[in-house]
C-alpha positions in Angstrom: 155.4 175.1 143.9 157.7 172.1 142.8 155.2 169.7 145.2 152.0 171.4 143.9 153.3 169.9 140.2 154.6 166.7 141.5 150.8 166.0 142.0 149.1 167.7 139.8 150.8 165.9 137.0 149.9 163.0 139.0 146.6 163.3 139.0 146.3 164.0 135.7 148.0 160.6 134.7 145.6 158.6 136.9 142.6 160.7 135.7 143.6 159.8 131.7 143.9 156.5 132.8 140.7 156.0 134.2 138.9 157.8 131.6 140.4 155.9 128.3 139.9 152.3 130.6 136.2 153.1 130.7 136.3 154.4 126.9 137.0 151.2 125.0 134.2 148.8 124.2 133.8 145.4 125.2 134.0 142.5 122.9 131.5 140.4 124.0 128.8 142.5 124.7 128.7 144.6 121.7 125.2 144.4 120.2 127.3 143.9 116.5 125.8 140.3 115.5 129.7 138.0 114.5 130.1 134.8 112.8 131.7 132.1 114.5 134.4 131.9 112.0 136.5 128.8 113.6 135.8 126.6 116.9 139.1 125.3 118.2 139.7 122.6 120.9 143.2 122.5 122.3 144.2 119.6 124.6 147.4 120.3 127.0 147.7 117.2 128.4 146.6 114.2 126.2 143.2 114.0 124.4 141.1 111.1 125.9 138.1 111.8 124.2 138.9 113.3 121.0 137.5 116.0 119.5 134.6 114.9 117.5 133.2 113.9 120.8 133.5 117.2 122.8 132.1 118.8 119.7 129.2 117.0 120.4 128.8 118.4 123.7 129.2 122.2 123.3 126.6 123.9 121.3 128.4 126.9 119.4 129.4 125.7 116.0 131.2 127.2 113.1 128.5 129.0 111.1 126.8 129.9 113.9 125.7 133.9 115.5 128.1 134.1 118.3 126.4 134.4 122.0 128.0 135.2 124.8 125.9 133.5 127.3 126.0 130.0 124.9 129.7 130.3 125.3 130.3 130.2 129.1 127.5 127.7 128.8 129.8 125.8 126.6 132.6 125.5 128.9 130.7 124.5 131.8 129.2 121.4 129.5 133.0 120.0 128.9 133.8 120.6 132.5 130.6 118.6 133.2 131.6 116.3 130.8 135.0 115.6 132.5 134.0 115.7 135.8 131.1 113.0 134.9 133.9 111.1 133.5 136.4 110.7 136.7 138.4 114.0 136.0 137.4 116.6 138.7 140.6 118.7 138.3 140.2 119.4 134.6 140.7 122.8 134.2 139.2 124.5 130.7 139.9 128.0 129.6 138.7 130.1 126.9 139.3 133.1 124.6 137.9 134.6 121.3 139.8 136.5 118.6 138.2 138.5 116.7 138.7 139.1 112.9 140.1 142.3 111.2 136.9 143.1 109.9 135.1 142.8 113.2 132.8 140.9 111.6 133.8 137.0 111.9 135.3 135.5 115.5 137.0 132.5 116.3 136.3 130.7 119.8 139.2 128.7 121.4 138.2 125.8 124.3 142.0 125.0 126.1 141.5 121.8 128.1 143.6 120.7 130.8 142.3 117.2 131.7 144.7 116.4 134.3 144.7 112.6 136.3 141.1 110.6 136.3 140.4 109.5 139.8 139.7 105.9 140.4 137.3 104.4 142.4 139.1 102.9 145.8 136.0 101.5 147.5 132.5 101.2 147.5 129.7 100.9 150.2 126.5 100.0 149.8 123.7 100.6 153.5 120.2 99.4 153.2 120.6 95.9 152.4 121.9 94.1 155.2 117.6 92.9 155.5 117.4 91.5 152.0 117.2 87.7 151.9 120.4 86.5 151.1 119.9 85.0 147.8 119.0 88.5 146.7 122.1 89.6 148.1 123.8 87.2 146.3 122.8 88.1 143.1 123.0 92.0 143.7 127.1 91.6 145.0 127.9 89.1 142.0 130.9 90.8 140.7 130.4 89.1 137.4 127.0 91.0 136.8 128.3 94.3 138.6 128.6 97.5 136.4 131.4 99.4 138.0 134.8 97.7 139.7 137.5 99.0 142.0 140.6 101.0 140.6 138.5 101.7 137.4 137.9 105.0 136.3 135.0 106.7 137.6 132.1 107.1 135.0 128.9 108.6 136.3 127.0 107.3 133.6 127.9 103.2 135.3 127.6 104.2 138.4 124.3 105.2 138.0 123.8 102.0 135.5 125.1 100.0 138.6 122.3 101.6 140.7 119.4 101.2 138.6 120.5 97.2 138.2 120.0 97.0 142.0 117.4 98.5 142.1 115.6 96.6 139.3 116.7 93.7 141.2 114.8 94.7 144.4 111.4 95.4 142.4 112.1 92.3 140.7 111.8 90.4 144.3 108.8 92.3 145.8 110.6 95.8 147.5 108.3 97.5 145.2 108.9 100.9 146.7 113.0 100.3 147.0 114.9 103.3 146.0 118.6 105.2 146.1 118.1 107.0 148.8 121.8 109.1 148.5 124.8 108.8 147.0 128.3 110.1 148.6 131.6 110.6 146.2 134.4 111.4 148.5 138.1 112.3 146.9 140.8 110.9 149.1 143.5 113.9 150.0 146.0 111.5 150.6 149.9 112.0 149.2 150.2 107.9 149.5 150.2 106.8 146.1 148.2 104.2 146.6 145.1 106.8 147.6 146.5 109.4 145.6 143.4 110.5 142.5 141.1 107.6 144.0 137.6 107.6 145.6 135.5 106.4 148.0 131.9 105.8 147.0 129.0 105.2 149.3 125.2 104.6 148.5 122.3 104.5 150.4 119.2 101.9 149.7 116.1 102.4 151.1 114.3 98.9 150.6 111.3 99.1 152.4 109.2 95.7 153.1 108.7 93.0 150.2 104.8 92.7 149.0 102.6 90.3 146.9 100.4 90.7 144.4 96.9 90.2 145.0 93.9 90.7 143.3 93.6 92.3 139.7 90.5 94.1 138.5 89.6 94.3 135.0 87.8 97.5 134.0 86.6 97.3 130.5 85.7 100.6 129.0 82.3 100.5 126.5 82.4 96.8 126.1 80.2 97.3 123.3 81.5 93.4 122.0 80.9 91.7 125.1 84.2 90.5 126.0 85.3 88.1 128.3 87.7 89.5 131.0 89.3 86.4 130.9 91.0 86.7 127.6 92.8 89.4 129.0 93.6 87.6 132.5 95.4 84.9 130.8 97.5 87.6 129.2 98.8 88.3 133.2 102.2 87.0 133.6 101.7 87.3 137.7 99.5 85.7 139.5 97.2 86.4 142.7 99.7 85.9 145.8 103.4 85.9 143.9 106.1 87.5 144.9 105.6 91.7 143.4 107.9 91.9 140.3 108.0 94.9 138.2 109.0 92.9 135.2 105.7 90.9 135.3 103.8 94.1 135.1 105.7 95.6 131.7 105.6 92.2 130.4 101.9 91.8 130.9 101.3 95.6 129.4 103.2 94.6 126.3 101.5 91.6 125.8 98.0 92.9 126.3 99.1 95.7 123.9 99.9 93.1 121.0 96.0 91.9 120.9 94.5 94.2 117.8 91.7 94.8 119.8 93.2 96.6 122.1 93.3 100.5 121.9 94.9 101.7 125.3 95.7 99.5 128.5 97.3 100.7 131.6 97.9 98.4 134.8 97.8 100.8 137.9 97.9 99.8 141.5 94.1 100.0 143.1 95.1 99.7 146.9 98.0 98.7 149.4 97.6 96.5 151.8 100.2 97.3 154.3 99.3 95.2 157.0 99.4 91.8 154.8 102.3 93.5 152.4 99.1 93.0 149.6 99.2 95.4 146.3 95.7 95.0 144.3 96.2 96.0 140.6 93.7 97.1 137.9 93.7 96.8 134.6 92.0 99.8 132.7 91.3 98.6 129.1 89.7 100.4 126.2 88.7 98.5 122.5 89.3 100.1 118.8 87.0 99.0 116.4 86.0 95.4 115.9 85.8 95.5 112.4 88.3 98.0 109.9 88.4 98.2 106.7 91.5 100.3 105.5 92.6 101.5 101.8 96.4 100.9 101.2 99.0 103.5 99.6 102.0 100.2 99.5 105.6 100.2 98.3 107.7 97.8 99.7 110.9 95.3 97.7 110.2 91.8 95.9 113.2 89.8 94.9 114.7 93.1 95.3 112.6 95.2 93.0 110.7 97.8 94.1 107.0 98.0 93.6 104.7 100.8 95.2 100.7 100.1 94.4 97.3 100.5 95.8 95.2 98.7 98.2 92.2 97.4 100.5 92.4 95.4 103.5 89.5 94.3 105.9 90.3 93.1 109.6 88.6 91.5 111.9 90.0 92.2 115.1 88.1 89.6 117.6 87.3 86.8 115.0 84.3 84.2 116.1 84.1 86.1 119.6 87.7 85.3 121.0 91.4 86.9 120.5 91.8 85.3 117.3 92.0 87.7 114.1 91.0 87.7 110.3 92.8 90.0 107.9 92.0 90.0 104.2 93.5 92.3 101.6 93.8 92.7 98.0 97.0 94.9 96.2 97.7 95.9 93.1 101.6 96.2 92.6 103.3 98.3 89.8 106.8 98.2 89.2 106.5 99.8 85.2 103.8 99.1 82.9 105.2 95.6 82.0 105.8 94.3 85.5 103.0 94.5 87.7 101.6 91.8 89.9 97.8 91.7 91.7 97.6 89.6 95.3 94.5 88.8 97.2 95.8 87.3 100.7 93.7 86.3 103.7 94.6 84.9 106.8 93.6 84.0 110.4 95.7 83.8 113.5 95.4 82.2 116.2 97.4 82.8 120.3 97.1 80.1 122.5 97.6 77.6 120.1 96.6 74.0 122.4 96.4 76.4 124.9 100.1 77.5 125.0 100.7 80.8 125.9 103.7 80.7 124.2 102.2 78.7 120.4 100.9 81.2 118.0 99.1 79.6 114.7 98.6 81.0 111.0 96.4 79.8 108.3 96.7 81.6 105.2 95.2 81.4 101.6 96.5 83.3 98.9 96.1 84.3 95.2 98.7 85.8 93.2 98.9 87.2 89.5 101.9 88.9 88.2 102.5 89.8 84.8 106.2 90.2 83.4 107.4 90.8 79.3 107.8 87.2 78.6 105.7 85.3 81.2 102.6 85.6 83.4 102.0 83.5 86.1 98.7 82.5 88.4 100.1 81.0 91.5 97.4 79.3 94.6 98.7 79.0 97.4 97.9 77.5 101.6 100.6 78.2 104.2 100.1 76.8 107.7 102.9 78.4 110.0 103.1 77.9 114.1 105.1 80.6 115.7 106.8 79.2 119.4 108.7 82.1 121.6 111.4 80.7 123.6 112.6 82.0 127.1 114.5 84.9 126.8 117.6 83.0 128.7 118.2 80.9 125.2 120.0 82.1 122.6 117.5 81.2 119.9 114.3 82.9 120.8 111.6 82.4 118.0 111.0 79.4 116.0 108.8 79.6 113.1 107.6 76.4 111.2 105.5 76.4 108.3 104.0 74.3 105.4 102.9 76.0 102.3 101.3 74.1 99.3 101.2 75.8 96.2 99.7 75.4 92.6 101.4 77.6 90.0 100.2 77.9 86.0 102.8 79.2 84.1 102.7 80.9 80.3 105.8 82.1 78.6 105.6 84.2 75.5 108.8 83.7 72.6 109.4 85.7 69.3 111.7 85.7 67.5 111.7 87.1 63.8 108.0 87.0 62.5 107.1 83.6 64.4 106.0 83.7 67.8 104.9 80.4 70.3 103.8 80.0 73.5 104.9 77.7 75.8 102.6 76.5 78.9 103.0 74.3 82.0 102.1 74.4 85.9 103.5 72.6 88.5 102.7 71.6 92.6 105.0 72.3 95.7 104.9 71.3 99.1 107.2 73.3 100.9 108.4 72.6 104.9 110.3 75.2 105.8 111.9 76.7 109.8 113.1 79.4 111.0 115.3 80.1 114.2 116.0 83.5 114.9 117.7 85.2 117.8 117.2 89.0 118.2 118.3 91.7 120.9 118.4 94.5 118.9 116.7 97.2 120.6 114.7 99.1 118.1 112.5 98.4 114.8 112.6 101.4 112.7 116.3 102.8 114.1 118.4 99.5 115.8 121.5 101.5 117.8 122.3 97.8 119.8 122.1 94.4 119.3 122.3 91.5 117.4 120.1 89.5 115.0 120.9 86.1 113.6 118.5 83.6 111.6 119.0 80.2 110.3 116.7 79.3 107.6 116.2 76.0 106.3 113.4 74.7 103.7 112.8 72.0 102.0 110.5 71.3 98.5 110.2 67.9 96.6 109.7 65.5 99.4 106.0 65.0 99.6 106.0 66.3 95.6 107.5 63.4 94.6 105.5 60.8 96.6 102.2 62.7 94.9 103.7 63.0 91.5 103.1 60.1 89.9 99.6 59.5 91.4 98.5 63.2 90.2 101.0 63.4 87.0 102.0 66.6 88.4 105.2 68.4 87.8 107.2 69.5 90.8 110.6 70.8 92.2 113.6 69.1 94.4 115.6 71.1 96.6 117.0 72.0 99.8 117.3 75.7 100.7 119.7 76.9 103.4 119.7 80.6 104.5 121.6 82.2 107.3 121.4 86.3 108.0 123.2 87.7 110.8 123.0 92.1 111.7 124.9 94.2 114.3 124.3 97.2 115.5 126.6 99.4 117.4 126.7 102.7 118.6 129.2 105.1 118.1 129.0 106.9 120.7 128.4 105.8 124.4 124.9 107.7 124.7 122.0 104.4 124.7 120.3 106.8 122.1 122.5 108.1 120.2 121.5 109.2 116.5 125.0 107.4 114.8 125.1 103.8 114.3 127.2 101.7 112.7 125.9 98.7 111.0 126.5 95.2 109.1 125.1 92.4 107.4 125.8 89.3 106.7 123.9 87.2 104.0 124.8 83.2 103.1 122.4 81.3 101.2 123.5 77.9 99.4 120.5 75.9 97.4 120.9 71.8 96.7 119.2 70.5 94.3 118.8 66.7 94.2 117.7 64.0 91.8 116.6 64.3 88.3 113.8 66.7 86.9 110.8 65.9 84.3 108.2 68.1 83.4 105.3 67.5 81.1 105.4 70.6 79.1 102.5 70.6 75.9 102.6 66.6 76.8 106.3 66.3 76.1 108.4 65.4 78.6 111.3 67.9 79.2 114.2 67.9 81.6 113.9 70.8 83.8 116.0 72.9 86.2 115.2 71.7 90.0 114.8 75.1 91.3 112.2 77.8 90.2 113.7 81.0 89.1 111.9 82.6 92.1 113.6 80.7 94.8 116.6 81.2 93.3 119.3 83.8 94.8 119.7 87.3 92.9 122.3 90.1 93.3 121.5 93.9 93.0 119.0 96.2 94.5 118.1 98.3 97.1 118.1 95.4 100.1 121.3 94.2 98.1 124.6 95.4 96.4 122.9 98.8 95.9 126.2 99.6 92.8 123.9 97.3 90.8 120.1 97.6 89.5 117.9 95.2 91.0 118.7 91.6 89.5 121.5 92.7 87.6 124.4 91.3 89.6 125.8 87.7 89.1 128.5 85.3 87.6 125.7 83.8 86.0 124.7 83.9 82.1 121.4 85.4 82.6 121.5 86.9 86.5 118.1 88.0 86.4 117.0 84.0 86.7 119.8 84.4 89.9 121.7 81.4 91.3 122.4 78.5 93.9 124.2 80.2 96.1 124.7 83.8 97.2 127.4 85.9 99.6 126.7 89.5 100.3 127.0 92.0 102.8 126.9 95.6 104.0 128.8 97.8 106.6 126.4 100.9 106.7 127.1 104.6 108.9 123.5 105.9 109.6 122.9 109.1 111.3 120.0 111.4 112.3 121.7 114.7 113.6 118.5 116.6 113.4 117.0 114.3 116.3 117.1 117.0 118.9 115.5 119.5 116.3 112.5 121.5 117.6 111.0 121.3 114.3 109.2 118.3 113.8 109.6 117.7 109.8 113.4 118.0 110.2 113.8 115.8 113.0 113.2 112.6 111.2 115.7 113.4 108.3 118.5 111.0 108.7 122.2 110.5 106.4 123.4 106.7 105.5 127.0 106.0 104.0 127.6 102.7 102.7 130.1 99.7 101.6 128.3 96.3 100.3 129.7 93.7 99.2 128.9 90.4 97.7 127.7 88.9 94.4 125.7 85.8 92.8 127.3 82.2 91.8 125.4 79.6 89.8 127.0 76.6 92.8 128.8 77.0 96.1 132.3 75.6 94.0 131.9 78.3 91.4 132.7 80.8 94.6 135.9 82.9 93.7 137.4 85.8 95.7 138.4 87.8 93.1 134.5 87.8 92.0 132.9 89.7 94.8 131.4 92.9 93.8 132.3 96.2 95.8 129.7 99.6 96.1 130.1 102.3 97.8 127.5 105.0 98.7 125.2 107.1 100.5 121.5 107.9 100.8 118.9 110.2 102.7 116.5 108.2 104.9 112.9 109.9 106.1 111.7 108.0 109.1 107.9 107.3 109.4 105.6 105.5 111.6 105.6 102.9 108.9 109.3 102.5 108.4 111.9 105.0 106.5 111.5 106.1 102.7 115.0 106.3 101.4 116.5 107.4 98.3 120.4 105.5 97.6 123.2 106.5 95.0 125.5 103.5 94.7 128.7 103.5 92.8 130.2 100.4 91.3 133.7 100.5 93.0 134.8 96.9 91.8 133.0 95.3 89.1 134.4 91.5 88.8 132.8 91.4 84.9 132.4 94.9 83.5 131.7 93.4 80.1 131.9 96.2 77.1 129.3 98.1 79.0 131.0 98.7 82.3 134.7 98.5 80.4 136.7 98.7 83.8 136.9 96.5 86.8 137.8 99.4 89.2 135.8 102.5 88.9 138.7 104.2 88.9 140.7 103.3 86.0 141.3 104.4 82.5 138.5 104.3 80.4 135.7 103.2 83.2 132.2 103.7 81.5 130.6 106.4 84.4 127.5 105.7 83.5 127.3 102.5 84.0 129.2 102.8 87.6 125.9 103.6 89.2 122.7 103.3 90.5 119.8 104.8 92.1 117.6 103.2 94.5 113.9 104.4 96.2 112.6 102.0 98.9 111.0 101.5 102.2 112.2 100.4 105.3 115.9 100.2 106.0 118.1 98.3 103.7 119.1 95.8 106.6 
C-alpha cells in the first residue's frame, strides 16, 4: 500500500504541473493591443555607434502598437547592422516588461558588440588580362576604398567594388562585373590573425569593345530637325574606346536642350566578332512653342514678393538649339511695394562653335514702386557662360556686361510742403563669376561644397561717356565671395539629416569723386546705389531680423559697403520613407546665423555681429521648398529703446521685438 501512494502522489504532482504550465497565457501573443511604453538599448561592452544611430535602424518606437513579429525583426536589423560593420560575434538579446496595468510594455535590446574583425588580406582574380595602365590605376592605393588592418565595413567594400568596376566600363569591358565575393574569418589563436579576415573577389572582365555607329531615331519630327544638333551633343565618337561615362554624360546633355521631352541611348547591336557596340538614340520633342501663366514668389534684396505671371518660350529659336524666353511679372510685396518686369532673352550653346561657350542676350524693363521713390530702370546684359573640366577646381565661369538706364523720382513731405526730387543716371557694369560646385543635389544638397568669387566693376566706361553724354553715373568695385557645405550626418549617401553652413563676405570700394546733375544743380552723390549696396535681415539672411532691418548703419534699409554673415543650419526630412505621398516631403530646419551690416570694411567690430537662433518647416516641391522660419534675436549688438537688451535673455528684453517670421521659397542657403 505504502508504494501504491509513493506514486500516486507522484503523479499527481507531475499532472498539476503540467496542467497550470499549459494554463498561463503568453505575453506576446495575446491578442490585447500594448503601447510601447519605453525602447531601451543597453550596450555591455562599449557603445560604438551610439544610440541615436541604432535607433534608426530598428523600427519599434515609443508610441508605437507593440508587434511581435516587428520585434524579432528588430534584433535581426542590429545584428545585421553589426555584422555589416566588421563585428560578426555581436551577440543581442532581448526582453519586454510589461506594465502593471497590462496595458503599456517596455522593450529592452542588450548588445554585446564584442572585437570588430579586420581585414588581413585582399585578393582580387579576373584581372591579370587588363592592360596594365588600367591595372595601375585600379591597385592605386591612394584611390582605393578599403585598406589592410582596417575595420571591415560592407558598405566600402562594396564602394571599393563598384570603383573597379566603373573603372573597367570606363575603358571599354562594357559587360565587366563582380562575379563573387569570399569573406573568410581566420580561426587562428596568433594574435596577429586573431579577429582578422581574408577577402577575395572575383572579376569577370570580358573583352574591351568600341563604339561604333549611333542611330538617331527622332519621334514625330513635326519641326524638321536636324539629327545633327543632337550628334554634336555625343561626347563619344564612332570607333573610341566604350566608356560608360560618355553615355550618361551624353543623356544629360541632350536632356538640357528645352526641346527635348524624353531621350534614351540604348545599345542597337553587338558586334562580337570586331568587339563593335552600335547605339541609338531614341528622341521625342515637347512643344516648340509654350506659353505658360506664372503663380511667382521668390526674395529680392531679401524681401519677399509672390505675384502673377506670363511667359512665352521658344524652344528651337530661328530653326536651331538656340532659345527665346519672354515673360512679364507683376510682383507684390504690400500695397506700397510692388514692382512690374518685362524680361526677354535669347541663349545661345555652341557659342564660336565651342561645345563648352554658352551666350545670353537679354533686354529688360523694370518698374517698381516704393513709399518714397519709383523707379523705371532699361536695361541690356550680354553674359557668356564657359564650363571648365571637371579635374579644376573652378568649374564655371560666367562673364557678363550689362548697360543700364535708370530714371529715378523721390517723393518728400514734411509738414504741409511737399517736393519732388528727379534724376536718372547710366551704368556699364563688367562683372565675373567663378564658381566651383560638387554638391550633389539642387533642392536637398546632403554632400559637397560650393564656393563663388564674385567680382564686378561699374564706373569705368561711365566715366569715359560722361562727359560726352552729360550723364550721371556710379564708381565702384564690388567684391563678393560665398562658400556652402554640406555634410551628412549620418553615413547613408541619402540620408534625410544634413548639416549645413554658409559663408557670406562682400566688401564694396568706391573710388573718385561723385557729381550728379539733379534739377540742373550739381550735387555730390554717394558712389554706390542703394541697390547694390549690402543689407542685413531676411529670410536668405539673419532670419532674427525683418528683411533690411539689420545694420550698424544710420538708416540700414539703404545697407552698407561691406557685409559678414553666415548660417550653420540642421535640416531633416524624417517622413522620407513615408508611404504617403503628402507627408513625405515635410521636412524640419533648426538654425544659428550670424553676421551683420557695416557702412566700410574698418567699421568691422566683433562685438557687433548679430546672433539668431531658430527653426522652420520646409515643404519640398518640384519647384524648390516653401518654408515658413521663426527667428529669435539671441544677441542684438544695438537694441536701441525698441529691443532694450543685447541678449535675449536678460532683464527687461522687449519679446516682441526678439523675433521674426519669415515665408519664402527655395532653401535659405
Amino acid at each position: 500500500m505504502k508504494f501504491f501512494f509513493k506514486y500516486f502522489f507522484t503523479f499527481i504532482f507531475i499532472f498539476y504541473n503540467y496542467v497550470s504550465g499549459f494554463s498561463q497565457p503568453e505575453l506576446l501573443t495575446t491578442d490585447a493591443s500594448l503601447t510601447i511604453s519605453n525602447v531601451v538599448y543597453s550596450f555591455n561592452d562599449g557603445n560604438e555607434f551610439g544610440e541615436e544611430q541604432i535607433s534608426t535602424i530598428t523600427k519599434l518606437k515609443s508610441g508605437d502598437i507593440f508587434s511581435e513579429n516587428e520585434f524579432n525583426l528588430d534584433m535581426m536589423r542590429i545584428r545585421r547592422f553589426y555584422f555589416d560593420h566588421g563585428y560578426f560575434d555581436c551577440i543581442v538579446d532581448t526582453s519586454t516588461i510589461l506594465n502593471d496595468q497590462g496595458n503599456e510594455i517596455t522593450v529592452n535590446y542588450y548588445i554585446h558588440q564584442n572585437t570588430p574583425y579586420k581585414i588581413n588580406s585582399i585578393e582580387f582574380t579576373g584581372l591579370d588580362k587588363i592592360p596594365e595602365n588600367l591595372s595601375a590605376q585600379i591597385f592605386n592605393h591612394s584611390d582605393r576604398l578599403i585598406s589592410l588592418q582596417s575595420v571591415y565595413v560592407k558598405q566600402n567594400l562594396e564602394a571599393e567594388i563598384l570603383r573597379i568596376v566603373k573603372i573597367l566600363n570606363n575603358n571599354g569591358y562594357v559587360f565587366a562585373i563582380r562575379e563573387s565575393v569570399n569573406i573568410e574569418k581566420n580561426l587562428s589563436e596568433d594574435p596577429v590573425l586573431k579577429n582578422t579576415l581574408n577577402i577575395k573577389v572575383a572579376f569577370q572582365t570580358g573583352e574591351q569593345y568600341y563604339f561604333g555607329f549611333t542611330t538617331i531615331r527622332i519621334e514625330n519630327n513635326k519641326y524638321g530637325i536636324s539629327e545633327e544638333d543632337f550628334r554634336r551633343e555625343l561626347q563619344f565618337h564612332e570607333g573610341e574606346l566604350y566608356n560608360k561615362k560618355k553615355i550618361l554624360d551624353s543623356e544629360s546633355r541632350i536632356a538640357s536642350i528645352s526641346l527635348i521631352s524624353t531621350n534614351s541611348l540604348t545599345i542597337d547591336k553587338i558586334d562580337s566578332a570586331r568587339n563593335i557596340i552600335d547605339y541609338v538614340l531614341n528622341l521625342t520633342l515637347r512643344n516648340k512653342y509654350q506659353i505658360v501663366p506664372e503663380i511667382v514668389g521668390y526674395s529680392i534684396q531679401s524681401k519677399f514678393y509672390g505675384g502673377i505671371g506670363l511667359s512665352y518660350l521658344d524652344n528651337y529659336f530661328f530653326n536651331t538649339n538656340r532659345t527665346f524666353n519672354s515673360r512679364i511679372r507683376a510682383l507684390f510685396n504690400s500695397f506700397e511695394d510692388i514692382r512690374v518686369e518685362f524680361i526677354s532673352q535669347v541663349s545661345q550653346p555652341y557659342l564660336f562653335n565651342n561645345e563648352r561657350l554658352t551666350g545670353n542676350l537679354g533686354l529688360s524693363f523694370d518698374y517698381w514702386k516704393e513709399p518714397e521713390f519709383q523707379v523705371q530702370q532699361y536695361k541690356t546684359k550680354l553674359g557668356v557662360a564657359y564650363d571648365l573640366p571637371e579635374y579644376t577646381f573652378i568649374n564655371k565661369v560666367f562673364m557678363n556686361w550689362t548697360l543700364e538706364y535708370n530714371d529715378l523720382q523721390f517723393n518728400f513731405s514734411g509738414g504741409n510742403t511737399a517736393s519732388e526730387l528727379s534724376f536718372n543716371y547710366f551704368n556699364s557694369r563688367i562683372g565675373s563669376d567663378f564658381l566651383h560646385d560638387n554638391t550633389n543635389n539642387l533642392s536637398f544638397p546632403s554632400t559637397g561644397y560650393f564656393q563663388s568669387f564674385s567680382i564686378e566693376e561699374t564706373g569705368l566706361i561711365g566715366s569715359l561717356l560722361r562727359n560726352i553724354f552729360q550723364l550721371n553715373t556710379f564708381k565702384f568695385l564690388k567684391l563678393t565671395t560665398l562658400n556652402k557645405f554640406y555634410v551628412n550626418i549620418f553615413e547613408k549617401n541619402n540620408s534625410p539629416s544634413v548639416l549645413g553652413m554658409k559663408l557670406l563676405v562682400g566688401n564694396i570700394f568706391p573710388y573718385g569723386d561723385n557729381v550728379f546733375i539733379i534739377n540742373g544743380i550739381s550735387v555730390p552723390a554717394e558712389n554706390v546705389p542703394t541697390d547694390d549696396k549690402f543689407t542685413g535681415g531676411g529670410a536668405n539672411s539673419n532670419r532674427g531680423w525683418r528683411s533690411r532691418t539689420l545694420g550698424i548703419l544710420s538708416n540700414p534699409e539703404l545697407g552698407g559697403n561691406f557685409s559678414f554673415e553666415g548660417s550653420i543650419e540642421h535640416r531633416t526630412r524624417p517622413f522620407l520613407d513615408s508611404d504617403n505621398f503628402i507627408l513625405k516631403d515635410f521636412g524640419f530646419v533648426t538654425f544659428f546665423d550670424f553676421g551683420n551690416v557695416w557702412s566700410d570694411a574698418n567699421k568691422f567690430r566683433l562685438n557687433e555681429i548679430a546672433l539668431s537662433v531658430g527653426g522652420g518647416l520646409r515643404y519640398y516641391t518640384v519647384v524648390g521648398a516653401v518654408r515658413l522660419d521663426l527667428g529669435f534675436k539671441l544677441y542684438d549688438p544695438r537694441p536701441g529703446h525698441v529691443g532694450v537688451t543685447n541678449w535675449i535673455w536678460q532683464d527687461g528684453a522687449n519679446f516682441k521685438d526678439k523675433y521674426s517670421i519669415h515665408i519664402a521659397l527655395g532653401n535659405s542657403f
